[in-house]
LOFI-553010 format. One line per 8 residues: number of its first residue (from 1); their letters; for each residue x, z, y of C-alpha. Coordinates in pm, 1 decimal. Example, Ala and Ser with C-alpha at 12.3 -4.5 7.8 and 13.67 -1.06 7.14 Angstrom:
REM LOFI-553010
1> AS> 1230.0,780.0,-450.0; 1367.0,714.0,-106.0
This chain:
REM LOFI-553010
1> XXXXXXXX> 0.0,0.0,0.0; 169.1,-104.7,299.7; 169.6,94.0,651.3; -55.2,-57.1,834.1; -299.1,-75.2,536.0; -240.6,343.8,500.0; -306.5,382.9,842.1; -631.7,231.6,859.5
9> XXXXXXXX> -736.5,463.1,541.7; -616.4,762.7,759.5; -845.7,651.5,1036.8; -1148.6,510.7,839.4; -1500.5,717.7,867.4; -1507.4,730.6,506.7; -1140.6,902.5,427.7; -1225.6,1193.9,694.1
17> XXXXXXXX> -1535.0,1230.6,500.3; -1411.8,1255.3,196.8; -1160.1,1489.5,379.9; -1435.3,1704.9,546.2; -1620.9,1724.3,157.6; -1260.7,1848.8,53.8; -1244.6,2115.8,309.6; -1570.5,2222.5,199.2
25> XXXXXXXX> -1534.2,2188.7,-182.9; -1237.7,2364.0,-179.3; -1312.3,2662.4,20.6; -1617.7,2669.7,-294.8; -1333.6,2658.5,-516.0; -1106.7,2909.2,-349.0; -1428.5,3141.3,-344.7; -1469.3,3117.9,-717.5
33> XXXXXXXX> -1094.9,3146.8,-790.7; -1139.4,3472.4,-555.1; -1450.2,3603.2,-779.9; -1257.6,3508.7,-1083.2; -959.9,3674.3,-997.2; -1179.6,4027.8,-894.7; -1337.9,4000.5,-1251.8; -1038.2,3968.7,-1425.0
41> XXXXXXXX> -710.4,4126.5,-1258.3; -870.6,4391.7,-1081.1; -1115.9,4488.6,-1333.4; -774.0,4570.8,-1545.3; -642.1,4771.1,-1249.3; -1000.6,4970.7,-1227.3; -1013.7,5014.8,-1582.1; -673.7,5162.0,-1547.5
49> XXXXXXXX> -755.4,5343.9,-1297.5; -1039.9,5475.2,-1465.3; -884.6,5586.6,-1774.5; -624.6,5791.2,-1561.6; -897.4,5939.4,-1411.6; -1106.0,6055.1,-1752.6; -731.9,6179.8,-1875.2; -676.6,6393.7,-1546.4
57> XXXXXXXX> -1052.4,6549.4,-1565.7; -984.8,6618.1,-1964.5; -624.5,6787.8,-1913.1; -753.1,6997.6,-1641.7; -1035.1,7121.4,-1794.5; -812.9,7211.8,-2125.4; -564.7,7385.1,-1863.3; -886.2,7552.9,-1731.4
65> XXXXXXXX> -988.1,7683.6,-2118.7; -628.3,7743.0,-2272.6; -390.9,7797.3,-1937.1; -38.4,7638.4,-1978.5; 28.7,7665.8,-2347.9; -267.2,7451.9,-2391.9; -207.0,7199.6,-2169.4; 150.9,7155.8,-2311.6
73> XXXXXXXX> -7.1,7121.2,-2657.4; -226.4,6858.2,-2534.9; 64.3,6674.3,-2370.4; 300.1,6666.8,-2655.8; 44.5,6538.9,-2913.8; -60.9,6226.1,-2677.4; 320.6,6184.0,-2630.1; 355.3,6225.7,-3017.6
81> XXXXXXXX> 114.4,5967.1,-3059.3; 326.3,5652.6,-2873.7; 640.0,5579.2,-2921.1; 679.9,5438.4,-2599.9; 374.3,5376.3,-2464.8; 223.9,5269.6,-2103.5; 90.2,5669.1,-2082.0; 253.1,5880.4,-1836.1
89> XXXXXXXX> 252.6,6226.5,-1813.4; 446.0,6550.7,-1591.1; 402.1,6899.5,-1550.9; 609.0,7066.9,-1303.1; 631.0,7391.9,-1157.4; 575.4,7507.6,-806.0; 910.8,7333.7,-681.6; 843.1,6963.9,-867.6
97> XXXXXXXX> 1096.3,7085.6,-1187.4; 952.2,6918.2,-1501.2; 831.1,7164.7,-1749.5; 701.1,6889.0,-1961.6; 649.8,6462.4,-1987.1; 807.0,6164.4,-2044.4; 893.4,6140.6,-1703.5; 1256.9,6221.7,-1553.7
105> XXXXXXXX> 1108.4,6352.7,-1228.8; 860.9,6399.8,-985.3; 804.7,6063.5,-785.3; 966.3,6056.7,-383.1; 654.7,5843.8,-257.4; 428.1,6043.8,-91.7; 39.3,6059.7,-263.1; -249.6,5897.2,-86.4
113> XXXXXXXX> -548.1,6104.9,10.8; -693.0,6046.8,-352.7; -376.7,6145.9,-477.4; -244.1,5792.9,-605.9; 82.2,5679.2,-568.6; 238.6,5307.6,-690.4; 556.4,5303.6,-701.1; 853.3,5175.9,-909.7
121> XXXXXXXX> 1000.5,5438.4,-1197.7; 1269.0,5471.4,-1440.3; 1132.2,5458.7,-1744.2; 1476.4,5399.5,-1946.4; 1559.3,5593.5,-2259.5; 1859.5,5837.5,-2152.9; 2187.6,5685.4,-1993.2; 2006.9,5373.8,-1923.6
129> XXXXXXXX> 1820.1,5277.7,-1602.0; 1482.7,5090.2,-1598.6; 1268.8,5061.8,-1380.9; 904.1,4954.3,-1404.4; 580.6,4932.7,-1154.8; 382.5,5264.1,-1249.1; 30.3,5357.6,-1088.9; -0.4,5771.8,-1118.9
137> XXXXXXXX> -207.6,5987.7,-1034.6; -136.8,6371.9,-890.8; -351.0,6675.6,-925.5; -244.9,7028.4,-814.6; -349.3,7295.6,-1092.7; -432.2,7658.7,-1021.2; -126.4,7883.4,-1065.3; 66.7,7656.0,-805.9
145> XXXXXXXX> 143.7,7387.2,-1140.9; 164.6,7038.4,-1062.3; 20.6,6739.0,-1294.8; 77.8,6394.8,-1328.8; -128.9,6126.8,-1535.2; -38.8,5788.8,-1520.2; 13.0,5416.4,-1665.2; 286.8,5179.1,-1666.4
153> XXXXXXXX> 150.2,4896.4,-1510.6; 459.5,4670.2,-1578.5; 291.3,4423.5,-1817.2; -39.0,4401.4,-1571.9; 147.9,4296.9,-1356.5; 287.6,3988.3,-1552.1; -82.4,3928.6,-1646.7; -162.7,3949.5,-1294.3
161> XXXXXXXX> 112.6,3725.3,-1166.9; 7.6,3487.6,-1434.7; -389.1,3481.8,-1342.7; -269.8,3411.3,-982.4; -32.9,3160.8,-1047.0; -310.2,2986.9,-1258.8; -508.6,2991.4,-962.8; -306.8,2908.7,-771.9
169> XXXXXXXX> -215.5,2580.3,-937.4; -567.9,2554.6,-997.2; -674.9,2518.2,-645.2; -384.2,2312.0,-562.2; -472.0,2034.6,-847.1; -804.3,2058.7,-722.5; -698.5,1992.3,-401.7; -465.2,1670.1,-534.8
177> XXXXXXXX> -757.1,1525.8,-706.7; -1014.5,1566.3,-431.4; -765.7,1377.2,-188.7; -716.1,1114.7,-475.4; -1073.1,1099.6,-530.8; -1181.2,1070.3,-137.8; -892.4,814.7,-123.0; -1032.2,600.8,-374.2
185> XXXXXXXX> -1356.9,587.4,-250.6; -1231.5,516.4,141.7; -1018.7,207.8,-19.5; -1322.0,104.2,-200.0; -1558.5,151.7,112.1; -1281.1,-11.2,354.8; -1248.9,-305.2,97.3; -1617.4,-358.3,162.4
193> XXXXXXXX> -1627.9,-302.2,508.8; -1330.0,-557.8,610.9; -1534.2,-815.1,350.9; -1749.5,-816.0,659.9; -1512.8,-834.7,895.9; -1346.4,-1109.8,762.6; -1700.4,-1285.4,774.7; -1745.9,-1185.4,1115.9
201> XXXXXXXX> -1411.9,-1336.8,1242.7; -1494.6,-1668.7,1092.5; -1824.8,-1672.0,1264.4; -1638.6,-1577.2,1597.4; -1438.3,-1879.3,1494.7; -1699.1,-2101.0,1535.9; -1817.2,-2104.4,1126.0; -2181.0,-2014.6,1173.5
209> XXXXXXXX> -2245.1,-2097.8,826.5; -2079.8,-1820.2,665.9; -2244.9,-1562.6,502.2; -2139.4,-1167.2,394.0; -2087.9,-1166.5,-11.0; -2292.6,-962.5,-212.7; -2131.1,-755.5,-462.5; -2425.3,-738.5,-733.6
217> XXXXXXXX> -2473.2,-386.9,-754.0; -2815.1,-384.5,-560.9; -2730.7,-81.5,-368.9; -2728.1,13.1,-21.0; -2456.5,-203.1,151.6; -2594.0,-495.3,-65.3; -2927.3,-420.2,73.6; -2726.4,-385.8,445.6
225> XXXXXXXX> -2558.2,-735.5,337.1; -2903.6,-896.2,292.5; -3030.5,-759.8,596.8; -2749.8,-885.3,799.3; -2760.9,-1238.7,623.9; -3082.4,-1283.1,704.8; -3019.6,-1162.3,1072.1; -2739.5,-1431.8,1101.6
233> XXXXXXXX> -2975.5,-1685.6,960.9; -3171.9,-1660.6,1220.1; -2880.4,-1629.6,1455.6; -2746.6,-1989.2,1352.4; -3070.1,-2142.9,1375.5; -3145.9,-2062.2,1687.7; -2763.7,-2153.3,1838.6; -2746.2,-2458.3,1656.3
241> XXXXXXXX> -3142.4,-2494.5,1792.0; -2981.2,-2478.7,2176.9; -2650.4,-2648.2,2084.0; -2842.3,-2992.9,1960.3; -3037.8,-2951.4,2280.5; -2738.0,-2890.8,2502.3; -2594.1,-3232.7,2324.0; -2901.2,-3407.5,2353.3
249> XXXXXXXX> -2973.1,-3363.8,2688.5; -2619.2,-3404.6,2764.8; -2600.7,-3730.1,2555.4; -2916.9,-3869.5,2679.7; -2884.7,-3811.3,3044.7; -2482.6,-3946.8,3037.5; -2659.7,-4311.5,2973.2; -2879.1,-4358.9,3241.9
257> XXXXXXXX> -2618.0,-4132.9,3433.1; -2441.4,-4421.0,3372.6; -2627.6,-4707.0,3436.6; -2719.7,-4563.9,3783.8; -2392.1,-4561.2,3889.1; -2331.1,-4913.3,3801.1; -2614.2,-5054.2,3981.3; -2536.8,-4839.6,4264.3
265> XXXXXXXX> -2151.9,-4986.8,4239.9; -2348.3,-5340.4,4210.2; -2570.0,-5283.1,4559.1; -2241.3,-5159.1,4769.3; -1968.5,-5470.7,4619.9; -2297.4,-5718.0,4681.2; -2262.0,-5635.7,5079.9; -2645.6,-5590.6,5132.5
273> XXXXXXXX> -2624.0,-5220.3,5219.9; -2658.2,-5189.3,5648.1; -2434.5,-4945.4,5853.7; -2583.6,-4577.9,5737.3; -2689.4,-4710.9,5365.1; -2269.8,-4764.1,5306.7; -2263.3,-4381.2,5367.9; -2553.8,-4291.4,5140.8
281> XXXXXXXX> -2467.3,-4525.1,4818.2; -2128.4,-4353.8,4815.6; -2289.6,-4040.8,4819.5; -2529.4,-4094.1,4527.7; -2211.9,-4264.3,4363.0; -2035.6,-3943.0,4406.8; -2332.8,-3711.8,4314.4; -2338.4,-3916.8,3965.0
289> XXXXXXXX> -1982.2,-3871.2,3895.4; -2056.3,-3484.6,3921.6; -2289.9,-3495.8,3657.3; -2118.1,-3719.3,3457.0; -1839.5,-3474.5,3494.6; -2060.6,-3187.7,3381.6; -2242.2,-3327.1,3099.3; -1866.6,-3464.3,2995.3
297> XXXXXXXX> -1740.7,-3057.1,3010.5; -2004.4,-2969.3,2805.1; -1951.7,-3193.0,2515.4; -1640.6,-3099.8,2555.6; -1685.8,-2739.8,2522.8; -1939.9,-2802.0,2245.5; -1636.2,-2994.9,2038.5; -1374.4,-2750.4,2112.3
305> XXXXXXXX> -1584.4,-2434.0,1997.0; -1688.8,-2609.9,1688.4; -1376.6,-2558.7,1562.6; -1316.4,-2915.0,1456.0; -986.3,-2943.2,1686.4; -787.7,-2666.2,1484.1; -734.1,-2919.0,1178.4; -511.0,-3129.1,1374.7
313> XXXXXXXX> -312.8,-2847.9,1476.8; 45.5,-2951.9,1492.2; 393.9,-2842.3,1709.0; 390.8,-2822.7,2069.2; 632.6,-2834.0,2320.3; 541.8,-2592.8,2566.6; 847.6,-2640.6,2841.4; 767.8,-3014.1,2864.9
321> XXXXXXXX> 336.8,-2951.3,2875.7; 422.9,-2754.7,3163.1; 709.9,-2945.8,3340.1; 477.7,-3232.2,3330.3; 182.2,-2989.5,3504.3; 465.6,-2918.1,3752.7; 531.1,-3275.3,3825.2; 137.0,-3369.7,3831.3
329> XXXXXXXX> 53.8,-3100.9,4078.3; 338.3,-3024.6,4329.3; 245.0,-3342.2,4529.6; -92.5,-3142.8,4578.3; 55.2,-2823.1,4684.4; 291.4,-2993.7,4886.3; 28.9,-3146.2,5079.1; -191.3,-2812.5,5122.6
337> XXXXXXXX> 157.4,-2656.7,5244.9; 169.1,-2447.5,4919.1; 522.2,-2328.1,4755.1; 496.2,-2394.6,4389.5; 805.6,-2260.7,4194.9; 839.4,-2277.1,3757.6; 977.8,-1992.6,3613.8; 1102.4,-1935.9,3270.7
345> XXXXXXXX> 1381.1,-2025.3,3012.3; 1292.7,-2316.8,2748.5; 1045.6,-2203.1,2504.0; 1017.4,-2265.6,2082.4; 772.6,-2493.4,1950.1; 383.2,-2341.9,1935.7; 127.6,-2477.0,1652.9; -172.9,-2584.3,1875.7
353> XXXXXXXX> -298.9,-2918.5,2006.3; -113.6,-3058.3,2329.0; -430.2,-3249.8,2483.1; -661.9,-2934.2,2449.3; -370.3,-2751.7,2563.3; -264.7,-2936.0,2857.7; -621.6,-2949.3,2957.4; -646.7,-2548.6,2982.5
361> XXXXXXXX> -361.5,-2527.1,3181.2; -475.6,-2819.8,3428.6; -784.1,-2647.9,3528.4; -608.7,-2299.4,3550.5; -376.3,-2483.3,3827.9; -634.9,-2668.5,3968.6; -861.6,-2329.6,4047.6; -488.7,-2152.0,4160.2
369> XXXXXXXX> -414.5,-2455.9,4441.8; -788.0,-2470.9,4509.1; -871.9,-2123.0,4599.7; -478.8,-2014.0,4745.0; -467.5,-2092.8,5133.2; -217.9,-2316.0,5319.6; 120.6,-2164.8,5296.2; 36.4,-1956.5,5003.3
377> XXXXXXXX> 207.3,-1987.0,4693.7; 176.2,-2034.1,4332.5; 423.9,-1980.6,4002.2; 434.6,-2030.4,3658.2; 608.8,-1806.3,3427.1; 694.4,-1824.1,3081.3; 793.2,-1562.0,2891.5; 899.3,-1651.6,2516.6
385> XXXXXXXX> 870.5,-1369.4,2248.9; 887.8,-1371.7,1887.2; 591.5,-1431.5,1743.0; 402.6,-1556.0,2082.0; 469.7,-1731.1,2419.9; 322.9,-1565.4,2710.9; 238.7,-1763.9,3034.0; 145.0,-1620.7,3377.9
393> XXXXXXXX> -40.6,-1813.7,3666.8; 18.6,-1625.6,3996.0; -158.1,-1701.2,4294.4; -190.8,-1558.1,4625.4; -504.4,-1659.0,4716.7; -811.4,-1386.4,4785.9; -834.2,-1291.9,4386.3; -1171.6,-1204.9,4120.8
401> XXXXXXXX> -1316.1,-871.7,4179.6; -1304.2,-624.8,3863.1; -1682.8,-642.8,3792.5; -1633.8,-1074.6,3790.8; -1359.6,-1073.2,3605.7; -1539.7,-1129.7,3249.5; -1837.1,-1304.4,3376.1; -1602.5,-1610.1,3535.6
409> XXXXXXXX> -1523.0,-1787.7,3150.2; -1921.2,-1818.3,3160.7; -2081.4,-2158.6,3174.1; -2202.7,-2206.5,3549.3; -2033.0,-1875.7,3678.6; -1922.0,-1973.0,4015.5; -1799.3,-1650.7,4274.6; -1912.6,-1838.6,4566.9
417> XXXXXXXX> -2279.3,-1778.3,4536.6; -2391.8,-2079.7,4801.6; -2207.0,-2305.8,4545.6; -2116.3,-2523.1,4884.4; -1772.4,-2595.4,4731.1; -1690.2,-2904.9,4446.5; -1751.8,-2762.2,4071.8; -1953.5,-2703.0,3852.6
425> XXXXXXXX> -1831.6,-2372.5,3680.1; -1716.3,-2526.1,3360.7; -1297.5,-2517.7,3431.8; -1272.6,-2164.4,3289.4; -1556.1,-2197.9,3017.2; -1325.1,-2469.5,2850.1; -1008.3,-2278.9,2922.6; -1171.1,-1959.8,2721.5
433> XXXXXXXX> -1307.4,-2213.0,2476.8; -947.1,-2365.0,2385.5; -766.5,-2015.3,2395.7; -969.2,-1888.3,2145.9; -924.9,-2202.0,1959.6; -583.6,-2114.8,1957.5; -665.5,-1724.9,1870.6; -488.1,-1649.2,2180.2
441> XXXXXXXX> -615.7,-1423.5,2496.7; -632.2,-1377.1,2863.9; -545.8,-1140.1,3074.9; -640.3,-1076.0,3430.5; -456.2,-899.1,3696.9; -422.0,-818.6,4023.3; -153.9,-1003.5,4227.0; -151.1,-802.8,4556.0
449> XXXXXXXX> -290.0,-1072.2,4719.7; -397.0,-1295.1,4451.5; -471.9,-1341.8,4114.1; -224.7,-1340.5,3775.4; -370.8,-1495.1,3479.0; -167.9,-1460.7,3181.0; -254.5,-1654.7,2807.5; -63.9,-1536.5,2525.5
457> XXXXXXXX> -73.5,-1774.8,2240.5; 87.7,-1694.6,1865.7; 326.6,-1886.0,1778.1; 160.8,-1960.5,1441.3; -217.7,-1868.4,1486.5; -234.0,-1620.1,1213.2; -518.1,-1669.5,888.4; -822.5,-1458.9,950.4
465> XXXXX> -749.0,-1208.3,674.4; -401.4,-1115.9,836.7; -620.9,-1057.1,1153.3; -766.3,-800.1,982.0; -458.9,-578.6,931.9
């Protein structure tokens, strides 16, 4: 699984999920682990403690019945009875000296309230030193004797460090597996999800026909898939519905467009216009050519978001595309007065097509030299990276507001709302139209005065499914 591909797990809805049901299942299991632990270690330790206590109650009342000789007798037959058991057992006097037990002496750690006292006692034969984890209990007999009833706990212990290391391990495999689990089931989920992803960016890319798979398990994101096939259905209908009309209209007015032109060309080179009629055919002449020019944008913008261009993609030069932009429109910004200057080292080869291209970049210069003022300036910057080349039109001429910054690469968008100037609002359409073509992007910027537009185009537009990643 490669980084990128582990990083959108990490981030996917479904993985912190599965992450959230982990928290949750696992404080569940850390909870019974607890409850198990309570029934099982400490009931041993209150068992323990228990029996310690039933010893204690017997010894004193035989101390109570018999005095000290008793109590002794009692003693030395339990001690009789193991050869080295887990019992414990003292008697001392009024100063702590051992009178009788299996215990060497009286224990330094001071008694809790109840008398109890865990501590760590040698419990090796003679000459040898031992020491093991006792829990005793102390209890002060009349005469100013002191007892002492305990248990080795030594192999609790063990049994107790086992349980908890059991549980521990427990919880922590538990813990593995539920993050195994909740990654498994985020892969499978993302697989799904960028399924329609990948079937949404080719019906960005112009492929209205395409369609989410189903995966034949009639459940509810094949349900969601139908839904949203049908939805898209309906989708293409209706833009193919307004695209045929857009061509129609566009096709069927371009004749006549046509044809009025020409007669109009006939009735001014036949001389029988007078004075003021001169004046108005070349008006209606130029009129026609506008919508000519319109309808032709639109086709054109039709053809390039079809998609049908990219098969004819092949190696551009960009340096030369744009030296001969430089060369086509310095005469015009020499006669507005405007400095044009080309920036840029020579750039690698782009996969693209140069007409489409060329065309983009012509109507970006043609709005910059249009809209920038008589001694302003305009220049062109390339900037060659790796895997893209980035290009930057600067302007100084009055710039796009924020809020009209995304709305100018729509059809008819014009800022100047009297529409008093030549256009129609189409440049930018088809330069939006081509870039994405090209899977490349624009930026907008301020220029302080003026406007930079910068287009980034990959070097090699990447497949859709790399898009993805």
């Amino acid at each position: 699984m490669s980084f990128a591909t582990s990083t959108k797990l990490f981030k996917s809805s479904t993985f912190r999920l599965a992450l959230l049901y982990m928290a949750l299942f696992s404080v569940s299991v850390l909870l019974l682990l607890g409850f198990i632990y309570w029934s099982t270690a400490g009931y041993m330790v209150r068992q323990t403690e228990a029996t310690i206590e039933a010893e204690i109650t017997g010894l004193a009342e035989r101390y109570n019945l018999s005095g000290l000789s008793g109590l002794s007798k009692v003693i030395n037959e339990r001690l009789a009875r193991q050869n080295r058991g887990t019992a414990l057992y003292l008697l001392t006097d009024s100063e702590l000296r051992p009178i009788i037990g299996n215990l060497k002496q009286w224990p330094k750690e001071q008694p809790s309230e109840q008398g109890w006292i865990s501590s760590e006692i040698d419990l090796g034969p003679p000459g040898e030193v031992e020491q093991h984890q006792t829990l005793v209990r102390t209890f002060h007999l009349r005469g100013d004797f002191h007892l002492l009833v305990g248990r080795d706990v030594h192999d609790l212990e063990k049994i107790q460090d086992l349980i908890r290391g059991a549980l521990f391990w427990g919880l922590l495999i538990t813990l593995a597996l539920a993050l195994a689990g909740g990654a498994m089931i985020s892969r499978a989920m993302m697989h799904r999800i960028e399924t329609i992803n990948f079937t949404c960016l080719q019906i960005m890319a112009g492929d209205l026909a395409q369609r989410i798979p189903r995966t034949g398990g009639d459940d509810d994101f094949d349900r969601l898939v139908d839904m949203l096939n049908r939805m898209l259905e309906q989708i293409e209908e209706l833009m193919l519905g307004v695209k045929q009309v857009t061509n129609n209209i566009a096709h069927d007015l371009r004749t006549p467009l046509t044809r009025l032109r020409r007669r109009l060309d006939i009735l001014r080179e036949n001389g029988n216009a007078r004075g003021g009629d001169v004046e108005l055919l070349d008006q209606a002449i130029g009129e026609a050519d506008g919508l000519l020019t319109t309808f032709k944008a639109l086709l054109r913008i039709s053809e390039v978001e079809s998609g049908i261009r990219r098969g004819g993609f092949k190696d551009v030069d960009m340096t030369v595309l744009l030296q001969d932009l430089a060369e086509l429109y310095t005469p015009l910004c020499e006669e507005k007065e405007q400095a044009f200057v080309m920036e840029g080292a020579l750039s690698r080869p782009i996969i693209g097509d140069r007409d489409l291209l060329f065309q983009a970049f012509a109507n970006i210069l043609d709005n910059a030299i249009k809209y920038t003022p008589a001694s302003g300036s305009i220049r062109l910057r390339m900037h060659d990276q790796p895997d893209q080349l980035k290009i930057v039109i600067c302007d100084s001429g009055p710039g796009i507001p924020i809020a009209n910054r995304e709305k100018i690469f729509e059809r008819f968008f014009r800022l100047e709302t009297s529409r008093s100037s030549p256009g129609n609002g189409l440049g930018l359409s088809l330069v939006a139209a081509i870039v994405n073509l090209h899977h490349g992007r624009i930026d907008l910027t301020d220029n302080r005065p003026g406007l930079n537009l910068a287009v980034t185009l990959p070097r090699h537009p990447e497949p859709l499914k790399e898009r993805l990643v």
